[in-house]
N, C-alpha and C positions, 0 to 999 in steps of 0.2 A: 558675047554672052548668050548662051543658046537659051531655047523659053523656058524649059525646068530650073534650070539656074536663078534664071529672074524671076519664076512665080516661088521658087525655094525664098529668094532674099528678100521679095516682098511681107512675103507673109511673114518670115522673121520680122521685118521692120515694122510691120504694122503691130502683130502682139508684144513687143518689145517696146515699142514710143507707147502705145495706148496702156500695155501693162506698167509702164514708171509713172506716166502721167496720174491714172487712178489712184497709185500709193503716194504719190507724191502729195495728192491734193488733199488722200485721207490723211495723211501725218499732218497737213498743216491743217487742217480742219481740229485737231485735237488740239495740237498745239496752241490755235485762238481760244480753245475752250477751256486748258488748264489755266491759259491767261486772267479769264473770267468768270471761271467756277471755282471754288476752292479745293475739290478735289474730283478724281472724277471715279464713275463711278467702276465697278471688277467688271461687267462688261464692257464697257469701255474702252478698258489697260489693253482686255484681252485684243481686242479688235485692233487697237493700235500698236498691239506686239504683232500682233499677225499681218499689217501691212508692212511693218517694217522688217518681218522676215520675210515676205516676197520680191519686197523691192529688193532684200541682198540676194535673192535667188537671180531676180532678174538681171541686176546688176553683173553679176561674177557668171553668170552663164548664156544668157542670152542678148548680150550685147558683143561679147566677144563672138561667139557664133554668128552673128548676122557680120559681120565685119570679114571672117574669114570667108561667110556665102560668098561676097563681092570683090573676093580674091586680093583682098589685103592678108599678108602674112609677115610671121617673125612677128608676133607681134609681143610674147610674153617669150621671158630667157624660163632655166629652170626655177629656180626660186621665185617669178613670178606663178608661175605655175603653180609651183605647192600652194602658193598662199591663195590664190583663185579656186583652185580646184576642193579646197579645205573649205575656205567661206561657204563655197555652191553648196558642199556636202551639208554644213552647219546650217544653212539658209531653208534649205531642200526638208531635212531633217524635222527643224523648228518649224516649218508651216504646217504640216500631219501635226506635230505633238500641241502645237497652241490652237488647231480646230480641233482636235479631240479635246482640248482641255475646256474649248467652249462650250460644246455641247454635254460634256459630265456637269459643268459649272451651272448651264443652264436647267440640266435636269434634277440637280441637287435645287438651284431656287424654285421651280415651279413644283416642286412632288410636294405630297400630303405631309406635315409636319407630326411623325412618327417620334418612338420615345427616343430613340438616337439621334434624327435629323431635326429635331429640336434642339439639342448641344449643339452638333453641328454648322448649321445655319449661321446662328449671330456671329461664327471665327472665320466664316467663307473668306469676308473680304479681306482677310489679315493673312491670308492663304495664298493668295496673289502671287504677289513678290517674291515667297520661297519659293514658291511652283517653278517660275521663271526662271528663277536661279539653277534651279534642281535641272530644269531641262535643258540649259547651258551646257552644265557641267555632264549630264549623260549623252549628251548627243557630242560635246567636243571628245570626249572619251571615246565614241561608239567611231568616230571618223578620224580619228589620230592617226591610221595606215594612212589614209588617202595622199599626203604628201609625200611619202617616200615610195608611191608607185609613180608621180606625178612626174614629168619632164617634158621640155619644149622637143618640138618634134624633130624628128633626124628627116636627114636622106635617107630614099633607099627602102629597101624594102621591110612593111612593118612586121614586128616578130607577134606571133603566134599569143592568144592571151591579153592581147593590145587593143584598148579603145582610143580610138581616133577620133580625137574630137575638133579636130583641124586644127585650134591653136593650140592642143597639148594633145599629147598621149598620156595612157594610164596603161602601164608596162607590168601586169601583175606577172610576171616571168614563166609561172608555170600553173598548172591547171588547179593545184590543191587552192592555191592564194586566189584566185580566179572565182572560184567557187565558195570558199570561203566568205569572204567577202560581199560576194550575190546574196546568201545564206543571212547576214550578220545585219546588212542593209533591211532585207527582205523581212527577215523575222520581226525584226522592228515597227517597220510599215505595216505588217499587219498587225499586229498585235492593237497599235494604237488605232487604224481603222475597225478592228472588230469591236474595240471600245467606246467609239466614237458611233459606232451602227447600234450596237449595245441602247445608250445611252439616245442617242436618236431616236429611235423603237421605241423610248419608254416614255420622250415626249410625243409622240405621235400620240400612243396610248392617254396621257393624261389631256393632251387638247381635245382627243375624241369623248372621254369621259365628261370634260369641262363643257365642251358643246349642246352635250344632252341635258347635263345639268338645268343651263342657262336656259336653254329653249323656251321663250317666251318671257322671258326676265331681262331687264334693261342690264347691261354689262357696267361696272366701274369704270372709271379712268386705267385706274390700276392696273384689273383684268385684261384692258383691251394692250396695253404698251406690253403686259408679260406675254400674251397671247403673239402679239406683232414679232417680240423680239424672239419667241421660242419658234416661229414659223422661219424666221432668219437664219436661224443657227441651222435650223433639218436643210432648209435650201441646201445652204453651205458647205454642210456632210457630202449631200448628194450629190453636187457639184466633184466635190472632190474625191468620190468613191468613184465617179464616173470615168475621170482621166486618173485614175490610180488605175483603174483595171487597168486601162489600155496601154499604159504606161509601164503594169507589170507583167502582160502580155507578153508586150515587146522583148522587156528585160529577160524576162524566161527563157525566152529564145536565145535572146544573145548568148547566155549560158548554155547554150547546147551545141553552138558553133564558137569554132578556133580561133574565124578572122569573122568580124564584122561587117558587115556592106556600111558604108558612108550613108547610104539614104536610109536605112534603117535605124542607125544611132542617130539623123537629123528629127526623125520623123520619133522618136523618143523624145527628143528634148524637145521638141514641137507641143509635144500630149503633155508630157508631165511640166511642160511652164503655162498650160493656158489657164489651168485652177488660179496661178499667182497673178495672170493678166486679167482674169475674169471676175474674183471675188470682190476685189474694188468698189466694183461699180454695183454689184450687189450692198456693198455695205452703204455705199452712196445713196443709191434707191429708198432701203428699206429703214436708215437712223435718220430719223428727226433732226437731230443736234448736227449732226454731221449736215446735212441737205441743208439748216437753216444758216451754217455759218459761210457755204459754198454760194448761198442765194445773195447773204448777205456781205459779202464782199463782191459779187458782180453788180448789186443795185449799187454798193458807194464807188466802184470803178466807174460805172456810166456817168455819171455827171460829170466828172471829169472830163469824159471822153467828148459829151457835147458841148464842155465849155472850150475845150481845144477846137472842134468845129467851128463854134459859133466866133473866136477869135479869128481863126482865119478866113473867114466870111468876111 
């Protein structure tokens, strides 16, 4: 295994284990909390929809990828492929649409309570669950090709319009479908990032305004958690505007050529999964609830741990 190779599979393994680990720890960190609280609250859901669509991003694209780095192969027939390549699409998809849905969410709670966003407001939280539903149903709609280009890969030389993703090709046959496609994906991604910048923008706006306000006035409880949790969500954006470019950079390109370079499509799914390895730990850092219930299952693991010691002492 020559050094590119190995610094290629590392770096897969490492944003792959640390990106499952962070979702995995945020899901159970909810999951003790629905335990405990009776309900939780619309930030919350969202945060906890949004790690469990990274982990299926991660799951269905960057754990097969690191596996093929290390020259395992055969590893999906075709029908595993569709249903891999569909989840990634749906996974990929729902992480852009549930951070924009964060940042609208969060900008409709902290804005001035106007003669509309006074109706508004008290239905936010009842808004949830359809929202979710609704972005199911439009992104499984918006990715419904994706399995009938999808196939385990052949011998032989790959045809023309073909993403080689090492353990599946994506066989859009001819250049209309090719492009189409880039178009259908792409329109999408942006749309939902221009609204999500949108919406970022306007709480920038409102905590600068809020700043001034307060300036030499003791801040609420209140003030300071919406304040905390609206500086979260711009992180979050930004985070994922950041490896969106780069990521539709890439994509752009690839749309302009026939056959793809292998290190160019590696180095795409490199960019566009670090927002799902990375935000975790942002959510980790910056929730209360989330950090007190991660603190507090390593404080009642150690006793354990010492009493195991002290036994075989």
């Amino acid at each position: 295994m020559d050094l590119c190779v190995t610094i290629k599979g590392v770096s897969f393994l490492l944003q792959t284990g640390l990106g499952i680990l962070g979702n995995v720890v945020v899901l159970l960190a909810y999951a003790s909390i629905i335990c405990t609280e009776p309900k939780l609250l619309p930030v919350d859901m969202i945060l906890c929809h949004l790690a469990f669509a990274n982990l299926m991003l991660l799951l269905t694209r960057c754990v097969p990828q690191t596996m093929t780095v290390f020259g395992l192969k055969d590893l999906l027939n075709d029908p595993g492929c569709k249903v891999v390549i569909y989840a990634y699409r749906i996974g990929r998809a729902l992480s852009v649409c549930i951070t924009c849905m964060l940042s609208v969410f969060q900008a409709m709670t902290i804005a001035p309570a106007g003669p509309r966003l006074s109706k508004l407001k008290p239905v936010l939280p009842s808004l949830v669950l359809p929202t979710f539903a609704a972005l199911w149903l439009l992104n499984m709609a918006i990715c419904i090709a994706a399995p009938f280009f999808s196939m385990a890969p052949r011998n032989g030389t790959i045809p023309a319009f073909t993403l080689n993703l090492g353990f599946c090709h994506v066989d859009f046959r001819d250049n209309m479908s090719y492009v189409i496609n880039g178009v259908a994906v792409s329109g999408r991604d942006f749309a939902f990032v221009a609204l999500m910048l949108g919406s970022s923008g306007y709480i920038l706006l409102l905590l600068h305004r809020h700043s001034e306000q307060v300036k030499g006035i003791r801040r609420s409880h209140g003030s300071r958690a919406e304040t905390r949790a609206a500086k979260t969500v711009v992180i979050l954006v930004v985070l994922y505007v950041v490896f969106f470019g780069i990521d539709n950079v890439i994509w752009i390109y690839m749309l302009t050529v026939s056959k793809v370079s292998p290190v160019v499509a590696d180095m795409r799914v490199f960019f566009s999964s670090c927002y799902a390895s990375l935000s975790p730990f942002f959510i980790i850092s910056s929730n209360k609830k989330v950090k007190r219930k991660i603190v507090c299952a390593a404080e009642h693991d150690q006793p354990l741990v010492d009493t195991q010691e002290s036994n075989e002492k």
